[in-house]
VOMILO-237948 format. One line per 10 residues: number of its first residue (from 1); their letters; for each residue x, y, z of C-alpha. Coordinates in Angstrom, 2 decimals, m for minus. Layout:
N
NUM) a) X,Y,Z  ...
***
This chain:
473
1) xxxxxxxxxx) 83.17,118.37,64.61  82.52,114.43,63.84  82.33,112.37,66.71  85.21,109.68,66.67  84.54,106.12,68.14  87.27,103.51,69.33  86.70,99.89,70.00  88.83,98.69,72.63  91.47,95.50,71.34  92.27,94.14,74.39
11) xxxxxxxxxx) 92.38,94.29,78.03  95.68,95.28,80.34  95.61,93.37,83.85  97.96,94.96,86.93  97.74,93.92,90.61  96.24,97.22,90.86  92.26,96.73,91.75  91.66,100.62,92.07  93.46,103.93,90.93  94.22,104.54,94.51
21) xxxxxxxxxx) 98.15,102.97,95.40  98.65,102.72,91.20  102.21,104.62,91.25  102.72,107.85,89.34  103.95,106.92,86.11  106.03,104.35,85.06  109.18,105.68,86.40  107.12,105.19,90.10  106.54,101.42,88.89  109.96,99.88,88.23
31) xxxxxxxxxx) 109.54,96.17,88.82  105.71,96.19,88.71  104.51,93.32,86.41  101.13,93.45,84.42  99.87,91.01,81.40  98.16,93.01,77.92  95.41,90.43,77.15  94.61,91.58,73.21  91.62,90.29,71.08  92.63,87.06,69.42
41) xxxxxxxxxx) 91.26,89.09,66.27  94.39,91.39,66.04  96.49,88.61,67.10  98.53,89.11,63.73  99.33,92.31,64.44  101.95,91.42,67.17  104.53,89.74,64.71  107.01,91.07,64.82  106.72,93.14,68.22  108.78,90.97,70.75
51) xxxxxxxxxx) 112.09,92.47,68.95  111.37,95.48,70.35  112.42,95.81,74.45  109.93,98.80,75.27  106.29,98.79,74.08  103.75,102.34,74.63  100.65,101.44,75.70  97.62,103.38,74.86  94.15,103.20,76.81  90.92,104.54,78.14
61) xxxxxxxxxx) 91.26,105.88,81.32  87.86,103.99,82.11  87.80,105.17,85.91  88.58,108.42,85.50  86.47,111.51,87.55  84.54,113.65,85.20  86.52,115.83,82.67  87.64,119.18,83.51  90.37,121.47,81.99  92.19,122.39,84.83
71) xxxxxxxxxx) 94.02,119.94,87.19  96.78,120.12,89.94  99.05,117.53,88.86  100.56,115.40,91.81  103.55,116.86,92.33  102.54,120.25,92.56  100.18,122.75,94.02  99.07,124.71,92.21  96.06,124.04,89.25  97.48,123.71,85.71
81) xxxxxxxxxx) 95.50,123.40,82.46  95.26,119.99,81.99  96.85,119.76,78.92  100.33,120.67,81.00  99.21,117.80,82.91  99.21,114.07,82.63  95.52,114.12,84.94  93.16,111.05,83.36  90.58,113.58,83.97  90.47,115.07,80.55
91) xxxxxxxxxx) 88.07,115.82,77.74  89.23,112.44,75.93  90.05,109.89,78.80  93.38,108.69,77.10  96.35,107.46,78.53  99.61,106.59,77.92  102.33,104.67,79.00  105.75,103.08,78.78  106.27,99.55,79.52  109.41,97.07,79.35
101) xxxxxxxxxx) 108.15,94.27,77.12  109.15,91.25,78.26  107.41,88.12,76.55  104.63,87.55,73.96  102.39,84.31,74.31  99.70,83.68,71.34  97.82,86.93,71.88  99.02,87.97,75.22  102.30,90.41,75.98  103.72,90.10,79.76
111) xxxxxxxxxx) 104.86,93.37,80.66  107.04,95.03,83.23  107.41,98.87,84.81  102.98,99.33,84.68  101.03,102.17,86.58  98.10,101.19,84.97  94.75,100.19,86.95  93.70,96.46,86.55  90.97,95.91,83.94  91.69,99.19,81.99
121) xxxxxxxxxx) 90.96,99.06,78.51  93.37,98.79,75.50  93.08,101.10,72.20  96.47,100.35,70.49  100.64,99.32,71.32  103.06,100.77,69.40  106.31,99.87,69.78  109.17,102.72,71.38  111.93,103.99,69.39  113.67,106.08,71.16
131) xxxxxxxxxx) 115.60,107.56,68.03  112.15,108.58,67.35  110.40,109.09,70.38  113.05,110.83,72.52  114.30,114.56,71.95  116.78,117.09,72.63  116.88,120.41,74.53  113.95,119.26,76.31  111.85,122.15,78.88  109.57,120.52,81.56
141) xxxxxxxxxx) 107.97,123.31,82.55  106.20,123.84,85.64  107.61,120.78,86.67  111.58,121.98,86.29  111.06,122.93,89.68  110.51,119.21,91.07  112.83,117.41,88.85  114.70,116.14,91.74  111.67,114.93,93.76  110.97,113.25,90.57
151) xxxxxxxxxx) 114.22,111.41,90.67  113.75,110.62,94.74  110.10,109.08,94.04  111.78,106.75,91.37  114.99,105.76,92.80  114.64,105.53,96.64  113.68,102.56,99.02  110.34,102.86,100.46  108.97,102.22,103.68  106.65,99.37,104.15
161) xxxxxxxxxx) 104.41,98.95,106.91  104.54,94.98,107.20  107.74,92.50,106.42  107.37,88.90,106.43  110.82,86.41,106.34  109.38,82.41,105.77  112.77,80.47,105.58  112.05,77.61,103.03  115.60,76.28,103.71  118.69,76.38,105.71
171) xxxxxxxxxx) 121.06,73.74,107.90  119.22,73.14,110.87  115.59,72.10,111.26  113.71,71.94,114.59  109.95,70.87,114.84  109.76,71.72,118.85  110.94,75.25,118.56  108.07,77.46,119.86  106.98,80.81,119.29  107.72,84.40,120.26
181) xxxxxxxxxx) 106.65,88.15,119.06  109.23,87.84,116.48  108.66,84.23,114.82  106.31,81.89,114.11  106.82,78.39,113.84  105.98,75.78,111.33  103.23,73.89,112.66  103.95,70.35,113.58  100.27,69.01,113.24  97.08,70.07,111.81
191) xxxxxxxxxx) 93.36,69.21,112.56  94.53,67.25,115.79  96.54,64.93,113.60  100.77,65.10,113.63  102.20,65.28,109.65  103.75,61.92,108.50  106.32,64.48,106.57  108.23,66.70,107.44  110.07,69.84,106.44  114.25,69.69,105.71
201) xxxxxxxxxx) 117.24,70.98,105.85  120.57,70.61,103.40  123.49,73.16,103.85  122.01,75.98,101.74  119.38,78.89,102.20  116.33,80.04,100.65  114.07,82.96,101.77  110.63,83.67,100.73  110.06,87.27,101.50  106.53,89.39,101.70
211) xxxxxxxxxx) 106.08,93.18,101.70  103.32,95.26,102.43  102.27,99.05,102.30  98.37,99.18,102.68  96.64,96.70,100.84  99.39,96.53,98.42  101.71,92.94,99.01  104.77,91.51,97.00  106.66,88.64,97.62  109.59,87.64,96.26
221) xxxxxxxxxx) 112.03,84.20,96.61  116.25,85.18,97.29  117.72,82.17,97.10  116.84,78.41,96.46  118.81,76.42,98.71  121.32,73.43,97.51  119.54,70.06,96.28  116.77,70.11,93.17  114.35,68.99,95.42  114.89,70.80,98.97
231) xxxxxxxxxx) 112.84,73.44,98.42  109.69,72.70,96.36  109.51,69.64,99.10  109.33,72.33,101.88  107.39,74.94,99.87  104.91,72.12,99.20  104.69,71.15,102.85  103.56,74.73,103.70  101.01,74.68,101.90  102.78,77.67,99.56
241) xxxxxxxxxx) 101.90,78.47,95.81  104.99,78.67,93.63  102.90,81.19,91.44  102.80,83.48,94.43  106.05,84.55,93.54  106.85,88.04,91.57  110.47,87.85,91.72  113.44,85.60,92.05  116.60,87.25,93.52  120.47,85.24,93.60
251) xxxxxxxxxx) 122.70,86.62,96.17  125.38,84.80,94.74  126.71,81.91,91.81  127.47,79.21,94.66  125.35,76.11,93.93  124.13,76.15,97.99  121.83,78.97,97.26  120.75,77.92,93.16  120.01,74.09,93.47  116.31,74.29,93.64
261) xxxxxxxxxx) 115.79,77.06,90.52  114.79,75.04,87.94  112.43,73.71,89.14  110.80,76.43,91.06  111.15,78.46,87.87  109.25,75.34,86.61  106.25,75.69,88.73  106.06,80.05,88.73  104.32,82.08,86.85  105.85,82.80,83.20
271) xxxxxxxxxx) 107.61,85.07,82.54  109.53,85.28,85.80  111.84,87.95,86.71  115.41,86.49,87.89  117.79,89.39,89.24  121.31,88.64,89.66  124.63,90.03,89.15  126.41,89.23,86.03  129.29,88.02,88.16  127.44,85.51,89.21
281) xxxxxxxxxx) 127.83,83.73,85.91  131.23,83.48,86.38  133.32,79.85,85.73  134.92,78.35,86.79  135.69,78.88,90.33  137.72,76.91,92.84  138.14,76.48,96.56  141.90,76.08,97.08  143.07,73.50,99.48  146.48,73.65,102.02
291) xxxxxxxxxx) 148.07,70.10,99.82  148.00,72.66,96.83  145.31,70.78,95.33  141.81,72.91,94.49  137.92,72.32,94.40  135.57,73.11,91.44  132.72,74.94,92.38  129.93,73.29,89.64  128.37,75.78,87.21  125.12,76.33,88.66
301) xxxxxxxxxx) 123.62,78.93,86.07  123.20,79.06,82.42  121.31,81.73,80.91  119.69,79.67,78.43  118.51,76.97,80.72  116.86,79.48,83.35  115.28,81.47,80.27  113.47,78.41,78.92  111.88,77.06,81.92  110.69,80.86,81.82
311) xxxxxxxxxx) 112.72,83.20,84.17  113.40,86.65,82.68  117.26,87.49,83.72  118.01,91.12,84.78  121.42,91.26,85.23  122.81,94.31,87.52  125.72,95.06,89.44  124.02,98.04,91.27  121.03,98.44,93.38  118.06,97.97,92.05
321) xxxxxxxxxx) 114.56,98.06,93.41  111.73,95.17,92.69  108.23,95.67,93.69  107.15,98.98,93.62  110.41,100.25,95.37  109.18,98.24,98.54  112.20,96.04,98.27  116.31,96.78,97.25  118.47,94.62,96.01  122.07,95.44,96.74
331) xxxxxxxxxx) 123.92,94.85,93.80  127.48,94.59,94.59  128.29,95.62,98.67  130.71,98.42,99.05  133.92,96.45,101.25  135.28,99.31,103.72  136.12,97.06,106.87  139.92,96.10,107.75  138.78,92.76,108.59  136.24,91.21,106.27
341) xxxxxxxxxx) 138.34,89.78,103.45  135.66,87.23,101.78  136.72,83.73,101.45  140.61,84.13,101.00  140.75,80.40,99.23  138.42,81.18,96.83  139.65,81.55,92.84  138.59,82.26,90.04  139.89,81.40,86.04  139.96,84.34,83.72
351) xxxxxxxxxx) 141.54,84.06,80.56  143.55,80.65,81.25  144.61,82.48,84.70  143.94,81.77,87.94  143.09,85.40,90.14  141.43,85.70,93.65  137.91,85.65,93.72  136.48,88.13,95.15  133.14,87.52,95.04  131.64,90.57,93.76
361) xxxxxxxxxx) 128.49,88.96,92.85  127.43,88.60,96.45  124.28,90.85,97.21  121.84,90.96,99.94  118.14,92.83,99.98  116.82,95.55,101.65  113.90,96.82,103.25  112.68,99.65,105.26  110.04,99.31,107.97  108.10,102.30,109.09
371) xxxxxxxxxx) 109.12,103.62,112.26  111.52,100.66,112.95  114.45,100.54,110.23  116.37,99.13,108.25  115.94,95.16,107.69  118.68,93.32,105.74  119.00,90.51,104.44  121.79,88.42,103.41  123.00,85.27,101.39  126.17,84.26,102.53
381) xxxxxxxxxx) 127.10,87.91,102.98  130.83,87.04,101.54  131.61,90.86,102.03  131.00,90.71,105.57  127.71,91.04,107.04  129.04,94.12,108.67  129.78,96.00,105.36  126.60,94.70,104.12  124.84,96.42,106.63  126.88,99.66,106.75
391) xxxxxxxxxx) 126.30,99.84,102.78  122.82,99.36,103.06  122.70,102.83,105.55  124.30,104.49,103.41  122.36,103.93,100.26  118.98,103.72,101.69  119.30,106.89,103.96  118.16,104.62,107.23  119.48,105.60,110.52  118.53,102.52,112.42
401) xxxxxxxxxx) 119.32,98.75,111.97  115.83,96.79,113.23  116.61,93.31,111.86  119.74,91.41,110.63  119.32,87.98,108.75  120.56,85.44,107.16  123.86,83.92,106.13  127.20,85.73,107.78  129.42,83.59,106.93  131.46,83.03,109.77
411) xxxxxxxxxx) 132.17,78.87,109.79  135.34,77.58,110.17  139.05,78.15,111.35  139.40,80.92,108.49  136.37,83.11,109.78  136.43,82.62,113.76  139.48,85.22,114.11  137.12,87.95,112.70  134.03,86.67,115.04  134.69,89.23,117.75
421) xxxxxxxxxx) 135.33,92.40,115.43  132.00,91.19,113.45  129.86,90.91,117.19  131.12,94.40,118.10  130.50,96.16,114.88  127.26,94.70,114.83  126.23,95.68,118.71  127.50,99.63,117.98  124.00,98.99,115.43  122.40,98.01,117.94
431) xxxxxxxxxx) 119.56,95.91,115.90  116.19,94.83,117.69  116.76,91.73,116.06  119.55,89.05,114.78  118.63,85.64,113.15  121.97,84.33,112.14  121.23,81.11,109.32  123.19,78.83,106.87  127.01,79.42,106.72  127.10,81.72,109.97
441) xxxxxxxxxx) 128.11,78.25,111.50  127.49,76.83,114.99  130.43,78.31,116.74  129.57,82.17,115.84  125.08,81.54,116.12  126.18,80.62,119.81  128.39,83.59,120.28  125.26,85.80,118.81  123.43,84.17,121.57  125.22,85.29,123.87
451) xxxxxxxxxx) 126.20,88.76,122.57  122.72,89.44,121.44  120.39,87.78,124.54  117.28,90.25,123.57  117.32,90.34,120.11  118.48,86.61,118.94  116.18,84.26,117.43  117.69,80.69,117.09  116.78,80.23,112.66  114.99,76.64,111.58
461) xxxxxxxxxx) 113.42,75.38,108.20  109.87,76.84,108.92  110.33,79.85,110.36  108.50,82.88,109.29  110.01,86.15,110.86  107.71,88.84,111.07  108.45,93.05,111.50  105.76,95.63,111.83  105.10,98.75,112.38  101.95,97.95,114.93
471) xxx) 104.06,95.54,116.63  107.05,94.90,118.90  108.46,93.18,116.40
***
């Protein structure tokens, strides 16, 4: 038989450096983004491509152990010829894959959803139809058997060995705040010298959040506090590198947690993710006041606008997990509680009518820490940071609550008569830790204080909150 030769066209980069942590499949590797670097010689071949959402990838498996023909897939036991298999260890090392296509740039397509090891080699892209490339009365085969722990490794939260919380911005701001096994503190001087700047604070909240299982890491941003020019002052301060970023999550469409998006879009790698619910897009809204009168809310996001300074919106109203499943985003919290209402002022205009808002757009993140729990994460938590937490439970699985954070929004004469039902739902958790921020308001962080003396951790601009498995933390 003729011997066939291919000349590779390009080069597909991942943040995976070896085949060991790359997930299984592309189903494993939902939020995972990787650039295809192609030749600048086939470079006219792409016209045309970025109308299509889904590209398949095909490559050498250029790692790959030696060639054999039978292979016990990963989700099984038992050896299989590899032709029933999808093993890279096969008599022609080909793979395939795929991929969400999210950009092309000159000769270079930024993808999303890759399982692919960093540096592998490129042999063609086709573009996925799935009129053409799906089927009906599908068999599996060996694998019926496992179709459900197929559908677990795709959809479920997993646990991370390391979580790290660096607040870029809330309300208060504290450069004599010291240390303890759960936070660090931003450091007031450096090489014996004390900084002529200085972090701040505006009424709004941004979190910069890192993950890590083994060597893997992701970080992504939730939330970018009030003013245009809070947070890239703060993130600059720190010493932190906008392009760092994978992901940008909204909790919400309130311009206290959206100011600074532009221009940290701006300064991030392109193209970059932005999740949010679609309700978040809703306008206008109003704040009603007792004279009759009502407050605007100003329209913070415009898909246009955050797509040309180069964010990538993925709109959802339902969980959805970023980073190799390491992190959840709520999507809309289930409201079961008698006494968390949301903000019963707030409005919204549909159709020429005005309606009460509900706020469905409001969504927090979660995490899972080995051996520890469930961490969450809120915005301004406008269903009640004690259904947020309850809903979290129930769709991760977790059993214990490690760490709450974030906003609770508890401020003011309409929130303080729920303060007490909120502390007491939140003890029966029983969390390790409880870092109250932004709209939780002075009144309520002092009653946490007190209700929490162990586990409380007073928040300021600066603070990075750290949860590991190895740790007491």
């Amino acid at each position: 038989m003729q011997e066939i030769r291919y000349r590779p066209i390009g080069v597909i980069r991942t943040p995976f450096s070896s085949p060991e942590g790359v997930p299984i499949q592309p189903a494993a590797a939902k939020g995972i983004l990787g650039r295809v670097e192609t030749d600048p010689a086939v470079v006219d071949g792409l016209q045309d491509l970025d109308g299509f959402s889904h590209v398949i990838l095909i490559y050498h498996f250029n790692r790959a152990k030696p060639a054999s023909l039978r292979a016990k897939p990963y989700m099984d036991s038992v050896e299989r010829g590899v032709f029933a298999t999808r093993s890279p260890s096969r008599p022609n090392a080909i793979g395939i894959s795929v991929v969400r296509l999210l950009a092309i740039e000159k000769n270079v397509l930024f993808v999303e959803n890759v399982d692919i090891v960093d540096g592998t080699p490129l042999l063609d892209i086709k573009p996925y139809v799935p009129q053409f490339d799906g089927a009906d009365d599908v068999r599996i085969g060996w694998e019926r058997v496992d179709r459900r722990r197929v559908r677990t490794m795709s959809e479920r939260l997993r646990e991370v060995d390391h979580i790290e919380v660096l607040t870029l911005m809330d309300n208060y701001v504290d450069v004599l705040l010291g240390n303890t096994r759960v936070v660090r503190r931003a450091n007031l001087s450096a090489n014996g010298e004390i900084s002529r700047d200085t972090l701040v604070g505006e009424h709004g909240l941004s979190l910069l959040v890192t993950v890590r299982e083994g060597r893997r890491a992701h970080t992504v941003l939730f939330d970018t506090g009030y003013s245009a020019i809070g947070v890239p002052h703060n993130m600059e301060h720190l010493g932190l590198n906008p392009e760092d970023i994978e992901a940008i999550v909204l909790s919400h469409g309130h311009m206290d947690h959206l100011g600074s998006l532009h221009a940290v879009l701006e300064k991030s790698r392109k193209p970059m993710p932005v999740l949010v619910h679609p309700g978040a897009f809703d306008s206008p809204r109003y704040l009603t006041r007792k004279d009759g009168g009502k407050d605007r809310f100003p329209r913070m996001l415009d898909r246009e606008e955050i797509e040309r300074r180069g964010g990538q919106i993925r709109e959802t109203a339902t969980p959805a997990l970023l980073c190799e499943g390491m992190i959840m985003a709520s999507g809309e919290v289930e409201r079961t509680t008698p006494f968390e209402k949301g903000m019963p002022h707030a409005v919204v205009e549909k159709n020429g009518t005005l309606e009460k808002d509900p706020i469905p757009d409001d969504q927090a993140l979660y995490l899972l820490l080995k051996g520890k729990g469930l961490v969450v994460i809120g915005g301004c938590s406008h269903a009640g940071i004690v259904n947020t937490v309850r809903y979290g439970k129930k769709i991760t699985g977790a059993q214990r609550v490690h760490a709450v954070l974030g906003g609770f929004h508890l401020a003011g004469p309409l929130f303080e008569p729920i303060l007490e039902d909120t502390v007491d739902c939140l003890k029966a958790e029983a969390p390790d830790v409880v870092v109250p921020m932004h709209c939780t308001g002075w009144k309520a962080i002092q009653r946490f204080s007190l209700a929490f003396p162990s586990a409380f951790v007073l928040n300021s601009v600066g603070s990075t909150y750290t949860f590991s498995d190895l740790s007491g933390a």
